[in-house]
C-alpha positions in Angstrom: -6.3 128.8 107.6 -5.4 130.9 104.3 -8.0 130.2 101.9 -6.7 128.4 98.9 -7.6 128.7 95.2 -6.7 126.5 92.1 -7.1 126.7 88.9 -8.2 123.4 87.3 -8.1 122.2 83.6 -9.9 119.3 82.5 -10.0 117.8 78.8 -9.8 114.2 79.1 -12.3 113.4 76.1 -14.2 116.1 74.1 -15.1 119.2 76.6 -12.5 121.7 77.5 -13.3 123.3 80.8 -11.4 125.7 83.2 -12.5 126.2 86.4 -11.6 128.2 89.8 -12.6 126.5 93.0 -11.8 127.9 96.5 -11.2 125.4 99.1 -12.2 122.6 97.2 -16.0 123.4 97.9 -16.7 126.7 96.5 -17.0 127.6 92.7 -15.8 131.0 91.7 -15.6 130.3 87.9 -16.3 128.0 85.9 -16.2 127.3 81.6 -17.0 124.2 80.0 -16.8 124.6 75.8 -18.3 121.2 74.6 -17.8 119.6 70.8 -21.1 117.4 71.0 -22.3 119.3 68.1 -19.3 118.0 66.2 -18.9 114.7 67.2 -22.3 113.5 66.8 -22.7 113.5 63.1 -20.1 111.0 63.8 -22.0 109.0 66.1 -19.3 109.5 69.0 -16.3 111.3 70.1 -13.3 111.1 67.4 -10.1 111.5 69.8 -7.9 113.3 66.8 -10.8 115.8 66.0 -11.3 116.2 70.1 -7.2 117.0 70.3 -6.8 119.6 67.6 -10.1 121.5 69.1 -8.6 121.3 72.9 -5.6 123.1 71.1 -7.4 125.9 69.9 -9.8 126.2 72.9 -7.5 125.8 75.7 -6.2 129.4 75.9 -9.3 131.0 75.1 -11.1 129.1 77.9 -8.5 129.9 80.8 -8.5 133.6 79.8 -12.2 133.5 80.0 -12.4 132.0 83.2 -9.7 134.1 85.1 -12.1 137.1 83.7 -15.6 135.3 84.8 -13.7 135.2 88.1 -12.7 138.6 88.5 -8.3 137.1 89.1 -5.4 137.0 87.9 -2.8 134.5 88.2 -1.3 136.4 91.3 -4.8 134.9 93.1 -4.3 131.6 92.2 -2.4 129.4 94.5 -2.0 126.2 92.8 -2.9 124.8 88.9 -4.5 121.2 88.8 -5.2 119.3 85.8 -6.6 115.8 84.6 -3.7 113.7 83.5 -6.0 110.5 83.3 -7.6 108.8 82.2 -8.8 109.7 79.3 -8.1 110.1 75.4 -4.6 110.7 75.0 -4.2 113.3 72.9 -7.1 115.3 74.5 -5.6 114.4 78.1 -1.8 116.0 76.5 -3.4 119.2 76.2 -4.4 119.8 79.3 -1.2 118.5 80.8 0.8 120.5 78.7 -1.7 123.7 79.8 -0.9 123.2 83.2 2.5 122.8 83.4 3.6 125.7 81.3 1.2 127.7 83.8 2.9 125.8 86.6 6.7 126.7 85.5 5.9 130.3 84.0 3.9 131.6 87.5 6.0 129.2 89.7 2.5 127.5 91.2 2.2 124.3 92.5 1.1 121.6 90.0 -1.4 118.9 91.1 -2.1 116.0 89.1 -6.1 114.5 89.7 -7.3 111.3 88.1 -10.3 111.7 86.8 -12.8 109.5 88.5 -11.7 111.2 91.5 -12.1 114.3 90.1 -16.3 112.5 89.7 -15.8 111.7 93.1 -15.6 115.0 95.0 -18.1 116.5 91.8 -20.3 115.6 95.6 -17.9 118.1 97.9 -19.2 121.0 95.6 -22.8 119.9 96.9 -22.0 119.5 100.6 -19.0 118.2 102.6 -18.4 114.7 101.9 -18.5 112.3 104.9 -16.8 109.1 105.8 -17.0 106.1 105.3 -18.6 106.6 102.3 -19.5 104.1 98.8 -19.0 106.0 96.1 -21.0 104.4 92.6 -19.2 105.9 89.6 -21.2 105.3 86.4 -20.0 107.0 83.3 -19.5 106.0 79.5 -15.7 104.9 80.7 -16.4 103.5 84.3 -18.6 101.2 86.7 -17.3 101.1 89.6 -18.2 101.0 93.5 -15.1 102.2 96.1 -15.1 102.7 99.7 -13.6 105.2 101.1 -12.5 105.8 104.3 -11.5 109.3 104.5 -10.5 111.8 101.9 -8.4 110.2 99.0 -8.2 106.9 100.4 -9.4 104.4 98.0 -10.4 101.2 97.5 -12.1 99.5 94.5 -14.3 96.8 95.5 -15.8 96.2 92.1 -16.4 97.3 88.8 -17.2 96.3 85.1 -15.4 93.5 83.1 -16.6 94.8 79.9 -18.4 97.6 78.9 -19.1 100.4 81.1 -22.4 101.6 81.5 -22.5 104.7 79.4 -20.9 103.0 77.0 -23.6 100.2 76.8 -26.1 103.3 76.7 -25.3 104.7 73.6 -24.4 101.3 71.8 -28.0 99.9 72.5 -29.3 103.6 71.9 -27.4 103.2 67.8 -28.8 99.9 67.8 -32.6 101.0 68.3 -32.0 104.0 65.9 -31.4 106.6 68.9 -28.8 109.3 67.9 -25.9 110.5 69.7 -25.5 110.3 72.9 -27.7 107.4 73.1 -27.8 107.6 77.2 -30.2 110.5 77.8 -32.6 109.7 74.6 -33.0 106.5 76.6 -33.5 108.1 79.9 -35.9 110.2 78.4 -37.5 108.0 76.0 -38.2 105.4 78.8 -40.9 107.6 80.8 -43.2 106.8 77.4 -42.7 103.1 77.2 -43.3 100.2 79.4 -40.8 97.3 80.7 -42.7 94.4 77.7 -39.3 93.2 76.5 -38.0 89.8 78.8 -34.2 91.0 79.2 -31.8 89.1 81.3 -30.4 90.6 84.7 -26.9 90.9 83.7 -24.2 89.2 86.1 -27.1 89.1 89.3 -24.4 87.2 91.4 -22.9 88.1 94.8 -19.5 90.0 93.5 -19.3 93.8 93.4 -18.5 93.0 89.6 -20.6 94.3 86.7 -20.9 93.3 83.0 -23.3 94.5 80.2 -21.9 93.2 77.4 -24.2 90.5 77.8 -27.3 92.4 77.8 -25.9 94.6 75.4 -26.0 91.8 72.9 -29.7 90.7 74.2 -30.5 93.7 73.4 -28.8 93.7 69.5 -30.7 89.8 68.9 -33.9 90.9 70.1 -33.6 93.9 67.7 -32.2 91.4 65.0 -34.8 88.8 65.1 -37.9 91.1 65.3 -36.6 92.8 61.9 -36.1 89.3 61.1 -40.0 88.5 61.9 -40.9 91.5 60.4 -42.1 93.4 63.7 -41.7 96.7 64.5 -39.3 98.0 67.4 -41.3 99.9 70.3 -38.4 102.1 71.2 -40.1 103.3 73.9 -40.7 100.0 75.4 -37.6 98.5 74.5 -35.6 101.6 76.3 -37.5 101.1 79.1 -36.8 97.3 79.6 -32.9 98.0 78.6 -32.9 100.9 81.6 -34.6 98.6 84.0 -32.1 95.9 84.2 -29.1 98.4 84.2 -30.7 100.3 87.1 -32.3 97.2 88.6 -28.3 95.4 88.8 -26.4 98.9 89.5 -28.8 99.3 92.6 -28.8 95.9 93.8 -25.5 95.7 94.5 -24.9 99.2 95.6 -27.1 98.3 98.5 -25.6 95.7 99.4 -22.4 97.3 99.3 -23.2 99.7 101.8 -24.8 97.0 103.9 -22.3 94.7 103.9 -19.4 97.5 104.7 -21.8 99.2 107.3 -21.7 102.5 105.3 -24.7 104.8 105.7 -23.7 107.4 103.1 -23.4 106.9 99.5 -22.6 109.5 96.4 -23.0 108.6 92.9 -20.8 110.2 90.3 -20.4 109.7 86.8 -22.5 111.4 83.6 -24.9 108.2 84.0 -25.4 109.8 87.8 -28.2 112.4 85.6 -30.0 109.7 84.8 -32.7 110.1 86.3 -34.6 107.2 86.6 -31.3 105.8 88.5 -31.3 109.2 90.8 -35.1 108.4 91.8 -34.5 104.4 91.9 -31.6 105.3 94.8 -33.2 107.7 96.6 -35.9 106.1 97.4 -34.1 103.2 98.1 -31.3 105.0 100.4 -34.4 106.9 102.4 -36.1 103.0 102.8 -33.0 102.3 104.7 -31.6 104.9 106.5 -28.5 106.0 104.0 -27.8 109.6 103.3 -27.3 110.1 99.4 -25.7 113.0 97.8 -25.5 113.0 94.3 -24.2 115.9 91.7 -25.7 118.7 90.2 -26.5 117.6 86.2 -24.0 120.3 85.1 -21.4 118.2 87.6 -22.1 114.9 86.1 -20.6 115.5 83.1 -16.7 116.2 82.6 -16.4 119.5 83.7 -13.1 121.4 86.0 -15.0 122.2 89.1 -14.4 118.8 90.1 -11.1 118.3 89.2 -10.5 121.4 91.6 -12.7 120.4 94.5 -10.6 117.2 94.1 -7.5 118.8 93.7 -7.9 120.8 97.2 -7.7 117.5 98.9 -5.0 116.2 96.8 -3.1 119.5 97.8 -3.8 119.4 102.0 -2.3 115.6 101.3 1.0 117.0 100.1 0.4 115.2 96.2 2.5 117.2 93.8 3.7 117.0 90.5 6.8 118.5 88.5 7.3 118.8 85.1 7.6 115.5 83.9 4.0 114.4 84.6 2.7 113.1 81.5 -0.8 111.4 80.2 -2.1 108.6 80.9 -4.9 106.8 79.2 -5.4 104.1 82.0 -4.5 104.7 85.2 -5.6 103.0 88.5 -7.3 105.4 91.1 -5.3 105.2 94.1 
């Protein structure tokens, strides 16, 4: 079979990223510019400050990459992009990228949601193989899916509030962490010790998660100690906070793949570097007999490599899209 290379863009929040993948496994090129550095004096990502800088990166990172890569558009056989969700504006820019690259070259155009783009972030490590529970934890997303083969989909649970990045960096503001809150907890956690009681948030038998709950534990504890006059131990309050996400996200996760007979499990998602969860789920998957694959750090994070390992997939399936596709902020993963 003719080898096939795409050309993926992804700038669904504030990184804008190119990438070349061949056969949705291998990376020949790959550019990620970030804007952390100017969103966090802001304390998070501002969407119209993340649009106008996609604008002015977006060329310059496609150029690069077809030069890290050594091709030319002539090499490429089809252009994927991100079309959600995401941040509107940023998502537009990306669309628009790709399908004036689609209609000016004549190449296939391949439209990737972006949790499935976290998804197959795990093909890039080793074929992915099926059935499979896939835990996607990100500042957007809690989610657990079984899948059955490749793109088949099914979401058998996921958050009815906050996501779990998202409850990251709000507790990590509200103990005087700065931005992004989620790995100054990670790290801050291996100093402290679990001293603060915290509820288990929703410990029931769904596939649901919420954290909003613990969230605001988390803000009344911090209230009524100031209140008291005590000091916040960071350390030990990060640690407690971590706990009971990881303690909840893995209970259920096992069960999950016990209850749908699954012996292999991929995590994906920027919470999937955390690595107190990574640790927590290994040793948990080697206790009983699961095989866990989860991504490189520089594949958790929003990045093109996976939108093109997804995309190859997407593109043996026959998905295609013309010139009308358009952004979409919420989309369901199907």
């Amino acid at each position: 079979m003719k080898d096939i290379y795409i050309l993926a863009i992804e700038s669904s929040c504030d990184e804008t990223s190119v990438s070349i993948i061949k056969n949705g496994s291998l990376e020949i090129a790959t550019v990620v510019l970030s804007q952390m550095d100017i969103h966090a004096k802001y304390g998070g990502v501002v969407p119209e400050i993340a649009s106008r800088k996609h604008i002015e990166n977006i060329t310059i990172v496609i150029e690069e990459c077809l030069q890290k890569g050594s091709m030319c558009m002539d090499d490429i056989d089809a252009i994927a992009v991100t079309y959600g969700p995401g941040l509107i504006g940023s998502l537009l820019v990306g669309v628009m990228a790709a399908k004036t690259i689609s209609y000016v070259y004549d190449k296939p155009l391949i439209p990737v949601h972006h949790i499935a783009g976290h998804i197959y972030a795990n093909n890039l490590m080793e074929p992915m193989s099926f059935p499979l529970i896939a835990l996607v934890v990100s500042g957007g997303h809690t989610d657990l899916i079984y899948m059955k083969d490749h793109y088949s989909f099914e979401k058998i649970g996921g958050t009815l509030d906050d996501a779990v990045g998202e409850a990251f960096d709000k507790v990590a503001r509200v103990i005087g962490l700065p931005y992004p809150g989620g790995p100054m907890i990670d790290r801050l956690s291996y100093e402290g010790h679990d001293t603060y009681s915290l509820p288990l948030p929703l410990d029931d038998l769904s596939y649901q998660f919420s954290f909003s709950g613990l969230k605001s534990a988390v803000i009344n504890l911090v209230h009524n100690e100031k209140q008291r006059g005590n000091m916040i131990r960071q350390a030990d309050l990060a640690t407690s906070f971590q706990n009971r996400v990881v303690d909840i996200l893995c209970k259920k996760t096992m069960r999950a793949l016990s209850e749908y007979h699954v012996n292999h499990l991929v995590v994906a998602g920027g919470v999937s570097a955390n690595k107190v969860l990574r640790d927590r789920l290994k040793a948990l998957c080697e206790q009983n007999g699961v095989h866990l694959c989860v991504p490189a750090m520089c594949y958790c994070t929003d990045n093109a490599a996976m939108i093109g390992a997804a995309a190859y997939f997407a593109y043996l399936n026959g998905r295609r899209a013309d010139l009308n596709l358009n952004a979409r902020a919420t989309d369901i993963l199907k």
